[in-house]
KOLKEFI-339774 format. One record per residue (C-alpha): residue in three letters; residue number from 0; x, y negated, z negated. Coordinates in Angstrom, 3 decimals, padded with zeros to 6 digits. Example, Ala and Ser with C-alpha at 12.3 -4.5 7.8 and 13.67 -1.06 7.14 Angstrom:
ATOM, residuo, num, xx, yy, zz
ATOM, ALA, 0, 012.300, 004.500, -007.800
ATOM, SER, 1, 013.670, 001.060, -007.140
This chain:
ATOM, residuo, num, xx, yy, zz
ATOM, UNK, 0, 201.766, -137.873, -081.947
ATOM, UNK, 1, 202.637, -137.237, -078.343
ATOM, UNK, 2, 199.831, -136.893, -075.649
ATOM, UNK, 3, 200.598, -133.859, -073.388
ATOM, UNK, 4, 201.371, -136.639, -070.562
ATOM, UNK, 5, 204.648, -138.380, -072.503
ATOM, UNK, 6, 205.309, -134.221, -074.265
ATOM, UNK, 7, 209.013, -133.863, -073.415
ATOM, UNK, 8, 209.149, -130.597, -071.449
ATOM, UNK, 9, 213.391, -130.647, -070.852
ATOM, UNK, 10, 215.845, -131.922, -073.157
ATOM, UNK, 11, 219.505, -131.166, -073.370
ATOM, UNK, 12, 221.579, -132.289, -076.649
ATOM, UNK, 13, 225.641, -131.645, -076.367
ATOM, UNK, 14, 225.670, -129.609, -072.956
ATOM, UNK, 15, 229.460, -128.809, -072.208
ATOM, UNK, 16, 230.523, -126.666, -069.691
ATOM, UNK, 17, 234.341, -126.392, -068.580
ATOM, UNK, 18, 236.674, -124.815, -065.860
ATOM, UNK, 19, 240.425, -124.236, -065.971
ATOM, UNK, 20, 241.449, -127.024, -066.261
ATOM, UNK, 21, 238.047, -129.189, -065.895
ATOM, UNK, 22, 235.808, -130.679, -068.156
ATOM, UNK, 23, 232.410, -129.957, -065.569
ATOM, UNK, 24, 230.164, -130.902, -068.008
ATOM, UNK, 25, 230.591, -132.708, -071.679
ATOM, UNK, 26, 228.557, -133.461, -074.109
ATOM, UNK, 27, 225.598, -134.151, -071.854
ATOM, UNK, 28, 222.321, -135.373, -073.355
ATOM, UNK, 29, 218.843, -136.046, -071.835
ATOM, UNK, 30, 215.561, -135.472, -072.072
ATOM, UNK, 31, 212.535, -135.206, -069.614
ATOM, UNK, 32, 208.607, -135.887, -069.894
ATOM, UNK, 33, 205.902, -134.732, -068.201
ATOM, UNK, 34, 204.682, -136.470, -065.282
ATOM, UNK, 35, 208.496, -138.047, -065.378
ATOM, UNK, 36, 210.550, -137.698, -062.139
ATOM, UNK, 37, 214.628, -138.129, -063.111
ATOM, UNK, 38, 217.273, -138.608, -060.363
ATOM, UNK, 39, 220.648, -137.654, -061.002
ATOM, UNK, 40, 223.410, -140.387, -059.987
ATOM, UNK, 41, 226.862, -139.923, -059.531
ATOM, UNK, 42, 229.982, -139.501, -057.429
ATOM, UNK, 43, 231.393, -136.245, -056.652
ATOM, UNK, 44, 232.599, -134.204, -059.272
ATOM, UNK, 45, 230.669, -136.336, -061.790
ATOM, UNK, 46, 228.613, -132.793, -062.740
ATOM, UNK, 47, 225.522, -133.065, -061.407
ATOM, UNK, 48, 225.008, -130.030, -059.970
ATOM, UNK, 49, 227.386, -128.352, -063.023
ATOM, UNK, 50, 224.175, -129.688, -064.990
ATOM, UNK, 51, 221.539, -128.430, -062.547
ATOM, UNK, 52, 223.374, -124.949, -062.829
ATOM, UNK, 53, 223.522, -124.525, -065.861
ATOM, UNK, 54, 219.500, -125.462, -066.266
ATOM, UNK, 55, 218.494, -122.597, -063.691
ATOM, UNK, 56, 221.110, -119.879, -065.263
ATOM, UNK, 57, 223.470, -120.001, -062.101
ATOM, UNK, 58, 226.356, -121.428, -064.828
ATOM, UNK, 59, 226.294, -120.860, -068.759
ATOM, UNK, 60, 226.652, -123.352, -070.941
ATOM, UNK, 61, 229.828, -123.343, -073.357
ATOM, UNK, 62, 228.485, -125.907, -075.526
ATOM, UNK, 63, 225.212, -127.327, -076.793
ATOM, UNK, 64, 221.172, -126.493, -076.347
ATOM, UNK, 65, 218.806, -126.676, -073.139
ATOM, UNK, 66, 215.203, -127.077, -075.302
ATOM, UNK, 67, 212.523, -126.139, -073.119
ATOM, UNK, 68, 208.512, -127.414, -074.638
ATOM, UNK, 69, 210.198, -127.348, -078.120
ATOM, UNK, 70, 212.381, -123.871, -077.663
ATOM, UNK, 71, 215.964, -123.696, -077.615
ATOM, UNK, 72, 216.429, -121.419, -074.360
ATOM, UNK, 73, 219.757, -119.749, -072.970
ATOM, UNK, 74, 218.962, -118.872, -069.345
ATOM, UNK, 75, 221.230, -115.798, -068.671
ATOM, UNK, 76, 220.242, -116.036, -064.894
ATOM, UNK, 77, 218.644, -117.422, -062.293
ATOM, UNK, 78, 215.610, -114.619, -062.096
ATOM, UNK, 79, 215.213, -115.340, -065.943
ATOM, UNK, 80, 215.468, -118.846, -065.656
ATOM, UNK, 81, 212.691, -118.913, -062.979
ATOM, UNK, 82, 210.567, -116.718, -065.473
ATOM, UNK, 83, 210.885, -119.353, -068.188
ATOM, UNK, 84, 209.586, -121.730, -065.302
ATOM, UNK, 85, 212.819, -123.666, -064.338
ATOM, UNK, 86, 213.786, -123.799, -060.527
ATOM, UNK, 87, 215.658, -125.648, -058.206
ATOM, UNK, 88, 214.868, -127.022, -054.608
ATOM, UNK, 89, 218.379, -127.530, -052.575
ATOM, UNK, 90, 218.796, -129.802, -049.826
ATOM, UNK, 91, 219.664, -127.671, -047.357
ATOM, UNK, 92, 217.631, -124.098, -047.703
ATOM, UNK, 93, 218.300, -120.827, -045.184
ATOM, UNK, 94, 214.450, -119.715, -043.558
ATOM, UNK, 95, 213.877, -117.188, -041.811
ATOM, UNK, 96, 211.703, -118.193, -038.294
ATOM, UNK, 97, 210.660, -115.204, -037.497
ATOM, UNK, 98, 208.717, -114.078, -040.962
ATOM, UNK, 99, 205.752, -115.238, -042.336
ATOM, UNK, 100, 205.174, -117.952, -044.460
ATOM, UNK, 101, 205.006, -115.758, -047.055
ATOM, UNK, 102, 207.462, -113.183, -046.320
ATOM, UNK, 103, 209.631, -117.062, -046.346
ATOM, UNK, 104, 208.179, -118.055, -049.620
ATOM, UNK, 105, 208.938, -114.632, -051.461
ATOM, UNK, 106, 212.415, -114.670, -050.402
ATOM, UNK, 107, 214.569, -112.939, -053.239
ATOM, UNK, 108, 211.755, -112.793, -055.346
ATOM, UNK, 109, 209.861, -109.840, -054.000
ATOM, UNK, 110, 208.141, -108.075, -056.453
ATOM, UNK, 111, 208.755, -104.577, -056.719
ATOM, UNK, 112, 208.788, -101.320, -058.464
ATOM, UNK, 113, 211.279, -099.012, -058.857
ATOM, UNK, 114, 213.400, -100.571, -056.633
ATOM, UNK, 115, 210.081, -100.500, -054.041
ATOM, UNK, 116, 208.815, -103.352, -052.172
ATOM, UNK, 117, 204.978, -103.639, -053.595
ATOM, UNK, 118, 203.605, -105.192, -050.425
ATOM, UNK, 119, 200.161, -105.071, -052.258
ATOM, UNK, 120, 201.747, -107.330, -054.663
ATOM, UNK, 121, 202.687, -109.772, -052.278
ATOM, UNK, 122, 200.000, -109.929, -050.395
ATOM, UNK, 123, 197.413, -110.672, -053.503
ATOM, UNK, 124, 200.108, -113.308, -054.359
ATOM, UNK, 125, 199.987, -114.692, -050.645
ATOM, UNK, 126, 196.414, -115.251, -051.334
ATOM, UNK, 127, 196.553, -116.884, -054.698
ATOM, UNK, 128, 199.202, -119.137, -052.602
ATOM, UNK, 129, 197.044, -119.588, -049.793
ATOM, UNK, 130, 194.868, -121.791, -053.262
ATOM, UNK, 131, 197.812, -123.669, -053.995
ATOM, UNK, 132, 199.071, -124.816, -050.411
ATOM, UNK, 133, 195.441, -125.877, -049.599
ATOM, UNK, 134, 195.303, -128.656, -052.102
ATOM, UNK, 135, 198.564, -129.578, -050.054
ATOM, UNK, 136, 199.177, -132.443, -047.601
ATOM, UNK, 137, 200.193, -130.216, -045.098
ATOM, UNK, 138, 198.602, -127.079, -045.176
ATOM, UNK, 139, 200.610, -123.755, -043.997
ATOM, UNK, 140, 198.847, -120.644, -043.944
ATOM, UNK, 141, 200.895, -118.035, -045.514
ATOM, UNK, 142, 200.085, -115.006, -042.927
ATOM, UNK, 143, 201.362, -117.503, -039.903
ATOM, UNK, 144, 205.186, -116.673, -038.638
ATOM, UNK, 145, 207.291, -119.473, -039.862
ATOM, UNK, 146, 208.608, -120.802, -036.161
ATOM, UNK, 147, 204.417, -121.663, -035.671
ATOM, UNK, 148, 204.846, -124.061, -038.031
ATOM, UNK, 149, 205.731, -127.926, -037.376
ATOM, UNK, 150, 208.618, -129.561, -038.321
ATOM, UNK, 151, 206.791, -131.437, -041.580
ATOM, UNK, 152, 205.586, -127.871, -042.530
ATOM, UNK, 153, 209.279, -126.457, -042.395
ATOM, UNK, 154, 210.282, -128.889, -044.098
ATOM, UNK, 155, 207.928, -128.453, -046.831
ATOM, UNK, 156, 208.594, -124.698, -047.159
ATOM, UNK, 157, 210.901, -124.954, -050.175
ATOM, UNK, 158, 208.483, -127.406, -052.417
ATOM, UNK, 159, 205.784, -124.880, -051.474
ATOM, UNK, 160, 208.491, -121.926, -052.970
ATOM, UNK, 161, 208.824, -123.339, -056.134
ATOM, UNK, 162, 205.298, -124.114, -056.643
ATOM, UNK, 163, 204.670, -120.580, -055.665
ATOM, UNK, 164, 207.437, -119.595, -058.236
ATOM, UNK, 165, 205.357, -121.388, -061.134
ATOM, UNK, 166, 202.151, -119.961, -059.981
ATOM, UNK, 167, 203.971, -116.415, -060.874
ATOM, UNK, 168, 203.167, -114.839, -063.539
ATOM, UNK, 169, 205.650, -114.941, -066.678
């Protein structure tokens, strides 16, 4: 029996994707723990970020299963694949200076209704963020305009978006 610090949360058994004439991905198997931190290695075109893409729904798999807590998953986009809790963080990440934190952290994921911008919405989840970034090194207030920020905060920004993602309700 597993304790929920060792429970594998990710695991990927015979992940293939392909291109015309390109084998991105094949037969790619791994598996990740709790409390693990994995770094992909490789030179380019080796299909790291093939893999990565096809975790968060951006690609689709042609082979094999993504198992997510003990549930064979199929992301069929980024939006859903967020939902079922799996994001990425990019290196290099477009912000906007002149909105708020949390006009920054809500980026594409505004929710709405009816195609309509519930600013109520975001502003109760700008609070519950306000909760999470607190128990943050450095703290960014999610009201403040982005440029008021330091560097270190900026820089920051992106972890603080996909912790904000998780904090979402599912």
């Amino acid at each position: 029996m597993t304790t929920d610090q060792h429970q594998e949360i990710l695991r990927t058994e015979g992940l293939s994707k392909f291109f015309p004439g390109v084998k991105a991905l094949d037969n790619v198997n791994f598996s990740l723990r709790r409390g693990e931190i994995m770094a992909l290695l490789g030179e380019n075109g080796a299909g790291k970020s093939t893999l990565i893409k096809a975790l968060t729904g951006v690609y689709h798999a042609d082979r094999g299963t993504i198992w997510l807590e003990g549930q064979a998953i199929s992301p069929k986009n980024t939006a859903h694949a967020q939902q079922l809790g799996i994001g990425t963080v990019y290196q290099e990440v477009n912000l906007l200076p002149n909105m708020s934190v949390a006009d920054n952290l809500f980026i594409g994921r505004e929710p709405k209704r009816f195609g309509l911008l519930r600013r109520k919405e975001m502003e109760k989840r700008a609070t519950e963020t306000d909760g999470i970034l607190r128990f943050l090194p450095r703290r960014a207030r999610t009201a403040q305009p982005l440029f008021s920020r330091d560097a270190a905060n900026r820089r920051h920004l992106p972890g603080y978006r996909s912790l904000r993602q998780s904090a979402d309700p599912r």
